[in-house]
C-alpha positions as protocol buffer text, in pm:
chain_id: "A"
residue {
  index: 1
  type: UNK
  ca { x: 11166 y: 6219 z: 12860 }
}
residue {
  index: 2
  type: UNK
  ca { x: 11486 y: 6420 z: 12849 }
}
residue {
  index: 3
  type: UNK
  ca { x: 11635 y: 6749 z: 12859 }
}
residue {
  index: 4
  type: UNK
  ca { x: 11828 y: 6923 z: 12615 }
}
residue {
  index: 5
  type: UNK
  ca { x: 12038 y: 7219 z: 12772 }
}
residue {
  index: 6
  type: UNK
  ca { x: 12157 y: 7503 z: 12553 }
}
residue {
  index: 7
  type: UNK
  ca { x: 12448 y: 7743 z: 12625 }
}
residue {
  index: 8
  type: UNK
  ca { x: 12188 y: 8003 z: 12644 }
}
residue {
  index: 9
  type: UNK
  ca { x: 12101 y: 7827 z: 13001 }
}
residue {
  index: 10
  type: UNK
  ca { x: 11768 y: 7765 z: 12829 }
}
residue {
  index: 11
  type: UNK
  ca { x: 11607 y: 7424 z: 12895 }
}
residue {
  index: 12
  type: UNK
  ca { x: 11374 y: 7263 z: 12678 }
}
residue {
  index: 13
  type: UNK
  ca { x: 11179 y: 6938 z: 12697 }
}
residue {
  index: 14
  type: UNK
  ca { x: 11219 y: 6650 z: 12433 }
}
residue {
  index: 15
  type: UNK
  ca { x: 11174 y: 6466 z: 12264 }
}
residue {
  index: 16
  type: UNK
  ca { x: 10896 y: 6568 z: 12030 }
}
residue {
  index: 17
  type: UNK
  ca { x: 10579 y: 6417 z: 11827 }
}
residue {
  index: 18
  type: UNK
  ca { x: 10547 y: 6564 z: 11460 }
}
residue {
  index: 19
  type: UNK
  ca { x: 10233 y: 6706 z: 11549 }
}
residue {
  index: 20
  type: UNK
  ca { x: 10439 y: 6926 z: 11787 }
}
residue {
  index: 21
  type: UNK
  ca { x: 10731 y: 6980 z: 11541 }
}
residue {
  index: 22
  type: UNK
  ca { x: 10469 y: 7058 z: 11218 }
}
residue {
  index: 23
  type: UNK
  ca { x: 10335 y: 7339 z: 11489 }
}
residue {
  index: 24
  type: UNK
  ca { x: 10709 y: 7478 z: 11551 }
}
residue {
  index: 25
  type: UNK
  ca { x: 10723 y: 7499 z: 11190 }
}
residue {
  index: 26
  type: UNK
  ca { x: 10432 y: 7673 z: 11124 }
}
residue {
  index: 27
  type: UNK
  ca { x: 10484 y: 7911 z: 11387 }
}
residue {
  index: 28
  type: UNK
  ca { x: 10896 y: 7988 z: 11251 }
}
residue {
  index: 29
  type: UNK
  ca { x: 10763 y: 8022 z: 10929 }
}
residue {
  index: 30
  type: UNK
  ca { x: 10451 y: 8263 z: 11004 }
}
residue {
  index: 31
  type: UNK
  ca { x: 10232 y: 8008 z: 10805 }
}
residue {
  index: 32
  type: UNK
  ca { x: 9892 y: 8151 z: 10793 }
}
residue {
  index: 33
  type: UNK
  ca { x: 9557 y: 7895 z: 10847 }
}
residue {
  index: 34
  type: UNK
  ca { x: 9478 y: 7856 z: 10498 }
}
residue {
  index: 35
  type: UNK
  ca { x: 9862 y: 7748 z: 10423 }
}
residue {
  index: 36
  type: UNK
  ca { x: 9898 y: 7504 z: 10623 }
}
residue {
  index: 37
  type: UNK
  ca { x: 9785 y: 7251 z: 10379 }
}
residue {
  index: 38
  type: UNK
  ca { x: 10100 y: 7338 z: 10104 }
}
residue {
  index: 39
  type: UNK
  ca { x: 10300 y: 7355 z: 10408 }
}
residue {
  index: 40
  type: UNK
  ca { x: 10233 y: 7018 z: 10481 }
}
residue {
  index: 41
  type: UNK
  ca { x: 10296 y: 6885 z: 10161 }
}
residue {
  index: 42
  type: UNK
  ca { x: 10636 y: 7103 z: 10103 }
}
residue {
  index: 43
  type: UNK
  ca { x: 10750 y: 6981 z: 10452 }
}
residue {
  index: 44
  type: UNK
  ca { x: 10635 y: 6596 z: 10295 }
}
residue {
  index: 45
  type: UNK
  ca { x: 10867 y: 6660 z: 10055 }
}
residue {
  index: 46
  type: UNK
  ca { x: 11132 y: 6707 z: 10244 }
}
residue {
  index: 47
  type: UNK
  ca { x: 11082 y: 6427 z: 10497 }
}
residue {
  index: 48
  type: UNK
  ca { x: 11072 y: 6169 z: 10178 }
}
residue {
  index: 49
  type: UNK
  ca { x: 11430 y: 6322 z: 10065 }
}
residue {
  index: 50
  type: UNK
  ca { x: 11564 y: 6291 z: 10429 }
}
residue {
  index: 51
  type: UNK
  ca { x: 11509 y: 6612 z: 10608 }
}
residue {
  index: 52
  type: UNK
  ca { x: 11489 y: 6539 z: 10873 }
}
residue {
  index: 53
  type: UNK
  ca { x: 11700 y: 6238 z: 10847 }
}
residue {
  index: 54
  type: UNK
  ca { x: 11437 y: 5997 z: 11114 }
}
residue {
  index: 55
  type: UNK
  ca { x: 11291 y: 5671 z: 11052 }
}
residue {
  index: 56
  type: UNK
  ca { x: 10992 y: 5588 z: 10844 }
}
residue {
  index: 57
  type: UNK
  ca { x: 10764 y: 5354 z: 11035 }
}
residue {
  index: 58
  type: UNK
  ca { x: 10487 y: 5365 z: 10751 }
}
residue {
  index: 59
  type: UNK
  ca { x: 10169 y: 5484 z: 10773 }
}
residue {
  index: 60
  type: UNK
  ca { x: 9966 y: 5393 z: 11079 }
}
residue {
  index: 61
  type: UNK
  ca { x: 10275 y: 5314 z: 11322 }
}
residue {
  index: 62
  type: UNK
  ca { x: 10366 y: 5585 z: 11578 }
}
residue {
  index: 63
  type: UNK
  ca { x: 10671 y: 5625 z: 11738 }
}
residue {
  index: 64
  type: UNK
  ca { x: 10883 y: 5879 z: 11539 }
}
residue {
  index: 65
  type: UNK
  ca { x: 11039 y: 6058 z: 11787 }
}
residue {
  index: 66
  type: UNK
  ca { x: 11186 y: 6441 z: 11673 }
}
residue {
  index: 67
  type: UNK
  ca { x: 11485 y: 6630 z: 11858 }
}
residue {
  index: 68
  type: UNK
  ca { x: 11544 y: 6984 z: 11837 }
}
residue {
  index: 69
  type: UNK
  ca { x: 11829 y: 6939 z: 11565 }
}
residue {
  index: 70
  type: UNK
  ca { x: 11552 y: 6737 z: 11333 }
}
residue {
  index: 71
  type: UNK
  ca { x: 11322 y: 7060 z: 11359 }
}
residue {
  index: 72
  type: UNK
  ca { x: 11653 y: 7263 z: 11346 }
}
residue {
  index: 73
  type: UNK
  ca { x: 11704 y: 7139 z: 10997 }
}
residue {
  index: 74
  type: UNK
  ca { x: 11382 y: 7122 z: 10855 }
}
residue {
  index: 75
  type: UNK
  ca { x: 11380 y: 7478 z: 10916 }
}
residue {
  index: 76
  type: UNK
  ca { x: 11720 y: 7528 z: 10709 }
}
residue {
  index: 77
  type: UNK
  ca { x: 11562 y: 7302 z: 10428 }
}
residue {
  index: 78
  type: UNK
  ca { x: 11250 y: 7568 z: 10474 }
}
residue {
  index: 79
  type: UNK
  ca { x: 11495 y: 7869 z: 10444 }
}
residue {
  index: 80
  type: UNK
  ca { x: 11663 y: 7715 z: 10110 }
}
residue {
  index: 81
  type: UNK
  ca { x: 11385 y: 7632 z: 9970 }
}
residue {
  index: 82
  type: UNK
  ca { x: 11242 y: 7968 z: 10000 }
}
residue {
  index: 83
  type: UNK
  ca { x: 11538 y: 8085 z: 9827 }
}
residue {
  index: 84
  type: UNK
  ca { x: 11415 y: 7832 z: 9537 }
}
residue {
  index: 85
  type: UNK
  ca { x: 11675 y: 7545 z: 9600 }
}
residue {
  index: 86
  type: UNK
  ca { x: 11536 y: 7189 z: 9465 }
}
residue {
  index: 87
  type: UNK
  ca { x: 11444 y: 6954 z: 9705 }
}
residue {
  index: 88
  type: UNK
  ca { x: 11729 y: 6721 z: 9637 }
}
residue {
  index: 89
  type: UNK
  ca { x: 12001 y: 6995 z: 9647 }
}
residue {
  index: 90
  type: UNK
  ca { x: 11801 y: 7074 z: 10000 }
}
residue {
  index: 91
  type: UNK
  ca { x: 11854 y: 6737 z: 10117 }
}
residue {
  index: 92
  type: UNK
  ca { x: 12194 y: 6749 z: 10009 }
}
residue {
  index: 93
  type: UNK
  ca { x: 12326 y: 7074 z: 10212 }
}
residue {
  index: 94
  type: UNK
  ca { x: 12109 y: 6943 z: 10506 }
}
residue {
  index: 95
  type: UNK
  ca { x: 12313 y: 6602 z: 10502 }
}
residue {
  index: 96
  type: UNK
  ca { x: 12642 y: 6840 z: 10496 }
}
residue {
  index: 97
  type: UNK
  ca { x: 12518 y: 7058 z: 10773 }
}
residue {
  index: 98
  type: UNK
  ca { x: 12423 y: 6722 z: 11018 }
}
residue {
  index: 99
  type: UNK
  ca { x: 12747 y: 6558 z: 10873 }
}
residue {
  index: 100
  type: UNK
  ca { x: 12986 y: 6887 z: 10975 }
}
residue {
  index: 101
  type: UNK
  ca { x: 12747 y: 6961 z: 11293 }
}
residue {
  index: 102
  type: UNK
  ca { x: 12673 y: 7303 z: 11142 }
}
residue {
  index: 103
  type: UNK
  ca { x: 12449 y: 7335 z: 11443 }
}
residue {
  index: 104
  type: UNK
  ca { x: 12690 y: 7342 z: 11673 }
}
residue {
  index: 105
  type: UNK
  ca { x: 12927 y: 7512 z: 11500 }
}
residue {
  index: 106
  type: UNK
  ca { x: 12674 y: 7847 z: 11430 }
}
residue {
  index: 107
  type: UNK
  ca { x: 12640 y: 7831 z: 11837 }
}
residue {
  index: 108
  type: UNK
  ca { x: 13029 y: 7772 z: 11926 }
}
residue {
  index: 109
  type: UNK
  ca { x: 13091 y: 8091 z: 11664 }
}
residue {
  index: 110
  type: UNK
  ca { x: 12848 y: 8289 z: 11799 }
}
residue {
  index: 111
  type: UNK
  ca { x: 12963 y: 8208 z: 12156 }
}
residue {
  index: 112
  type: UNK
  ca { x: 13300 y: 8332 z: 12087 }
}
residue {
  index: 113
  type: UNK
  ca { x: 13255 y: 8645 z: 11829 }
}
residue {
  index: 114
  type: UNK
  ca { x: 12947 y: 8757 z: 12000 }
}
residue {
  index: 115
  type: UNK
  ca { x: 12768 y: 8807 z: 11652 }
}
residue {
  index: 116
  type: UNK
  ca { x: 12508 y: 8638 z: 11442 }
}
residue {
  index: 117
  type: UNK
  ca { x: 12649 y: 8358 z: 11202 }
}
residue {
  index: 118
  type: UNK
  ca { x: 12517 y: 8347 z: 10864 }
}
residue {
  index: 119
  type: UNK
  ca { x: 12529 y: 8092 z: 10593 }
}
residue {
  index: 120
  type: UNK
  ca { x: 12641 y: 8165 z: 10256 }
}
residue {
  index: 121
  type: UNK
  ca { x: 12784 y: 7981 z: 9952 }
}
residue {
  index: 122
  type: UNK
  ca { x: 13035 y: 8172 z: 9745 }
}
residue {
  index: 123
  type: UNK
  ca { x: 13053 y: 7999 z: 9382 }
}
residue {
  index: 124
  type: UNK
  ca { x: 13382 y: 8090 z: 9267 }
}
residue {
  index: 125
  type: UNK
  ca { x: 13474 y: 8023 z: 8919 }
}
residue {
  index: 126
  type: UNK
  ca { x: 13710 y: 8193 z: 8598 }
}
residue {
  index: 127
  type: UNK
  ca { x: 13525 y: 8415 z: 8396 }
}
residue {
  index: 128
  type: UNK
  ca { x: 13203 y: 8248 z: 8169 }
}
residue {
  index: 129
  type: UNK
  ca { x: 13274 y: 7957 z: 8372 }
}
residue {
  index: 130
  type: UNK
  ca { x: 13202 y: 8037 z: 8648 }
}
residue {
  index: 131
  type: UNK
  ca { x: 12834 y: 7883 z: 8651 }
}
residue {
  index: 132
  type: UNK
  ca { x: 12918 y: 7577 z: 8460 }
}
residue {
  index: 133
  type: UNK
  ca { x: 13226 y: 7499 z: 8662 }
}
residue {
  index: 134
  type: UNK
  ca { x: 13247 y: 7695 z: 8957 }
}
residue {
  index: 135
  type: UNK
  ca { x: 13325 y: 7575 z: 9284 }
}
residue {
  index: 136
  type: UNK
  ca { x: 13059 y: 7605 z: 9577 }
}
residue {
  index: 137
  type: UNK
  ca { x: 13218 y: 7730 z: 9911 }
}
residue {
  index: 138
  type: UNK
  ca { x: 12956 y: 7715 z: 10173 }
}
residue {
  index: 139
  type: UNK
  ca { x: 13062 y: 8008 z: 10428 }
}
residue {
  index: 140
  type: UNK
  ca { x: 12964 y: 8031 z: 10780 }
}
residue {
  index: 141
  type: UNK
  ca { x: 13075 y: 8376 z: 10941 }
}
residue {
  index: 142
  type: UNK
  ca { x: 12944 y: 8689 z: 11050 }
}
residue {
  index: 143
  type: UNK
  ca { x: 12823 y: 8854 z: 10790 }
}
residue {
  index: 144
  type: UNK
  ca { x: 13109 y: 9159 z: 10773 }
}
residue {
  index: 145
  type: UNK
  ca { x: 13350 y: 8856 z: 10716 }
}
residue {
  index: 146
  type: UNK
  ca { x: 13143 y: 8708 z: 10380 }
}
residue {
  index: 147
  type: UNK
  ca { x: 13088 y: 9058 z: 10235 }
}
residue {
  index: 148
  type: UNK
  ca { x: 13478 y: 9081 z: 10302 }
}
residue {
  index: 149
  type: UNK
  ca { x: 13590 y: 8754 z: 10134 }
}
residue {
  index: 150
  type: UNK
  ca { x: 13381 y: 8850 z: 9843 }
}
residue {
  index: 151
  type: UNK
  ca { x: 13564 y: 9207 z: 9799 }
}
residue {
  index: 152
  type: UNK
  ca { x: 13854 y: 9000 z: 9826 }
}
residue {
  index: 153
  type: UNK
  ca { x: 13759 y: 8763 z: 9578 }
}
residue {
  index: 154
  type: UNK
  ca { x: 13670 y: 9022 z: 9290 }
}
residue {
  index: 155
  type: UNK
  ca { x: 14007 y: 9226 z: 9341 }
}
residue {
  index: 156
  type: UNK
  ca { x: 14128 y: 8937 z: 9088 }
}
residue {
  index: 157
  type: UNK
  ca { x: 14048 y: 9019 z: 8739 }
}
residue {
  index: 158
  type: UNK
  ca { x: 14025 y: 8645 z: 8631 }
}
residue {
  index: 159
  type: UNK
  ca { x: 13763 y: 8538 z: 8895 }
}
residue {
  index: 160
  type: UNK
  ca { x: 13403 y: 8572 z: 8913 }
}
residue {
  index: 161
  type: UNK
  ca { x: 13246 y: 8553 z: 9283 }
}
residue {
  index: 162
  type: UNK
  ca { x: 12870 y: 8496 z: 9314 }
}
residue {
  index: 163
  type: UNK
  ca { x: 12649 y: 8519 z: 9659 }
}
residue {
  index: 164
  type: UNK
  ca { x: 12368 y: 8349 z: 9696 }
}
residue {
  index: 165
  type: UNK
  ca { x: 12155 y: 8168 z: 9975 }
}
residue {
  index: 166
  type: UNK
  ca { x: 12233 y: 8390 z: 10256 }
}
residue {
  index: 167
  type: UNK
  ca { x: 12081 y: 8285 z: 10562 }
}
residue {
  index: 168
  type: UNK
  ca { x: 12117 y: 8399 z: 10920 }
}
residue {
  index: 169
  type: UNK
  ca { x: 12167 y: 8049 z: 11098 }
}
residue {
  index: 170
  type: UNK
  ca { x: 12158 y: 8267 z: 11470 }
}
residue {
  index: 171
  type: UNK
  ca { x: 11836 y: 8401 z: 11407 }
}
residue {
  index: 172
  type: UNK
  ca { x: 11708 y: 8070 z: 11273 }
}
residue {
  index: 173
  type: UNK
  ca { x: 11800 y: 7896 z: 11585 }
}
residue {
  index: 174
  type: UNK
  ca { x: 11640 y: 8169 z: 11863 }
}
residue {
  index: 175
  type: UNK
  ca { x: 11351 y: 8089 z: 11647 }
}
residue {
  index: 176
  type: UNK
  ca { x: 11379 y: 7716 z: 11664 }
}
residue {
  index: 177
  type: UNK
  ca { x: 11443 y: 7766 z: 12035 }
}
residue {
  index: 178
  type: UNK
  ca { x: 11100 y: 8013 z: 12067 }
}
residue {
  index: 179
  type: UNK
  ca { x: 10884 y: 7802 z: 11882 }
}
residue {
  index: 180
  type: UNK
  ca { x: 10984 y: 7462 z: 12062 }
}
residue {
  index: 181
  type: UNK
  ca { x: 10975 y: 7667 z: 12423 }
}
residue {
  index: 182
  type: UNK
  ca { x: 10613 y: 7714 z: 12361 }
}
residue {
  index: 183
  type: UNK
  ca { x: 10477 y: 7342 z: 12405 }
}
């Protein structure tokens, strides 16, 4: 076993079975008893598109082994997907957020500006375009400095600035951090 030290001081114990990360889940995601068999297949879903990017033994062989950023992002693939992003689009942003370290980004920011960091994506475009060829600008801020790039972004008459998929990445992680504290 090993331990995983936060910059909250908080230490917690790894790694983890997914019995133990499928019960983190369920408890971040206040799935009731009767849900937990839709759960399982939405969290299947994800798993077979990558998130959480681990190895797939096949069925019967144990082994997997999950760290806290595996349950980390199959709770951001949870969050978009509540917000009714496709699997594959899921598995997509997930891959961006392990590839950038989004993880430790949110706690760096949040270390420094003392203030939640949210996740947004700004599509930017010209006019009609803008949902046919807009550009998608995944933001990571508090969330004074998104609403303030998107007043900034409409004071030009020729662009069109759309929100969507705001998620509160702080919040997300005390609640990765609660649930896995609990085993």
């Amino acid at each position: 076993m090993w331990t995983l030290t936060f910059y909250r001081k908080k230490t917690f114990v790894g790694p983890m079975r997914y019995s133990e990360l499928e019960t983190a889940l369920v408890d971040i995601h206040g799935v009731p008893d009767g849900g937990r068999k839709g759960f399982r297949a939405r969290l299947r879903v994800l798993r077979d598109m990558g998130v959480p990017c681990v190895a797939k033994p096949g069925k019967g062989a144990g082994g997997v082994e999950y760290s806290f950023d595996d349950l980390w992002e199959t709770a951001v693939g949870l969050a978009l997907a509540r917000g009714g992003l496709p699997p594959l689009r899921i598995a997509i942003v997930v891959d961006a957020f392990r590839k950038l370290n989004i993880l430790d980004e949110v706690r760096r920011k949040q270390k420094r500006l003392k203030s939640d960091m949210w996740c947004s994506a700004l599509l930017l475009g010209f006019e009609t375009d803008a949902l046919t060829h807009g550009i998608v600008a995944p933001v990571i801020a508090p969330l004074e400095r998104i609403f303030a790039e998107l007043k900034q972004t409409e004071k030009n008459p020729d662009t069109v600035a759309l929100l969507y998929g705001l998620i509160n990445l702080s919040q997300l992680t005390r609640n990765c951090e609660a649930a896995i504290s609990k085993r």
